[in-house]
N, C-alpha and C positions, 0 to 999 in steps of 0.2 A: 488576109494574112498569108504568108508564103509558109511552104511545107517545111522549113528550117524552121522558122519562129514558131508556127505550133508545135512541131519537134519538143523545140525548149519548154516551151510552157507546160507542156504536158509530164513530159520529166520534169521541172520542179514542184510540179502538182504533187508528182509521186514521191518524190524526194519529201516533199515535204510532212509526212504522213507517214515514211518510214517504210514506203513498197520494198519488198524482197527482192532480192535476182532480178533488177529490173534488166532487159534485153530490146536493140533497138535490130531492127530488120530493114534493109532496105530491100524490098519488093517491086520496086518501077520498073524492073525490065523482069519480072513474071506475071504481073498483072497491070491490067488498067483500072483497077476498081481505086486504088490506093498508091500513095510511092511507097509512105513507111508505116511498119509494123512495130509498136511498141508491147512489149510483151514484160507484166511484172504480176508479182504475186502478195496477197495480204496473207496474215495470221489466223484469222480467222472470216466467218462470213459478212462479219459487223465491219470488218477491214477491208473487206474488198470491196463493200459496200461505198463507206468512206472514202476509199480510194479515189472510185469511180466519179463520187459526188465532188469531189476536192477538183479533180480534174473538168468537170465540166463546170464548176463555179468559176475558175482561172482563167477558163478559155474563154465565156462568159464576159468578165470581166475586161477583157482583150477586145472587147466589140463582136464576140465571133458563137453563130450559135451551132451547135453541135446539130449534125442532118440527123443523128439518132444514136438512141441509148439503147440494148437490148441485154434483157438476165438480170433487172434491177428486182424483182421481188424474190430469184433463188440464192441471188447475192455469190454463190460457184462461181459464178463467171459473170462477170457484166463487160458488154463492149461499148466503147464511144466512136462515134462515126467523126468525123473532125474532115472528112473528105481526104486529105490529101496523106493524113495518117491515122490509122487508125488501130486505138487502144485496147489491148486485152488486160482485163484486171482478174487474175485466177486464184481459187484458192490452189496451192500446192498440187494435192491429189487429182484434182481436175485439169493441172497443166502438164504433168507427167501423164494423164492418161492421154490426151489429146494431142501431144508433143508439136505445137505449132511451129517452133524452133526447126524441127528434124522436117517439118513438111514443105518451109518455105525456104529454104537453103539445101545448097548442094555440101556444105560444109560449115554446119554448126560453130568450128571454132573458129571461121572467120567473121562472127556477128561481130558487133560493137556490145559488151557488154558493161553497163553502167554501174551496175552496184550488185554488191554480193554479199547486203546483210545478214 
């Protein structure tokens, strides 16, 4: 699957479940670990939880297995490895301390930002 189409899927994973402030990063020319950085937020630990899980059932389902899931039992943060993009599900407090936004951009307000529940 190509890094657009897990793109999508992964946003309407999140979409579907009602992710916060979701934010998409394109990162291919700062790193080679990944191209894109989707970054959103749940309501609670139980949501970010779900989040994360919704998102790797979808992908899942798409023929595609996730190279890894990490922070699934503090549920703060869980990441999904998806190889060509990869997923931060944060709780709020833990995405403003960490500001992954302000780390992988030279300017913030030029992300692609998806939703601002």
């Amino acid at each position: 699957m190509q890094t657009n189409e897990l793109k999508q899927v992964a946003l309407e994973a999140l979409e579907e479940l009602k992710a916060d402030n979701i934010s998409v990063i394109d990162v291919s020319q700062r790193t080679s670990v990944t191209d894109v950085m989707i970054i959103a937020s749940g309501t609670s630990s139980r949501h970010v939880k779900s989040l994360a899980d919704n998102v790797v059932t979808e992908i899942k389902e798409h023929g595609v297995k996730p190279l890894g899931i990490e922070g699934g039992d503090s549920s703060e943060w869980v990441l999904v490895d998806l190889g060509g993009v990869v997923v931060h599900v944060m709780m709020p407090a833990t995405r403003s301390f960490y500001d992954l936004e302000r780390f992988w951009t030279d300017d913030p307000d030029s992300m692609e930002a998806i939703s601002e529940h």
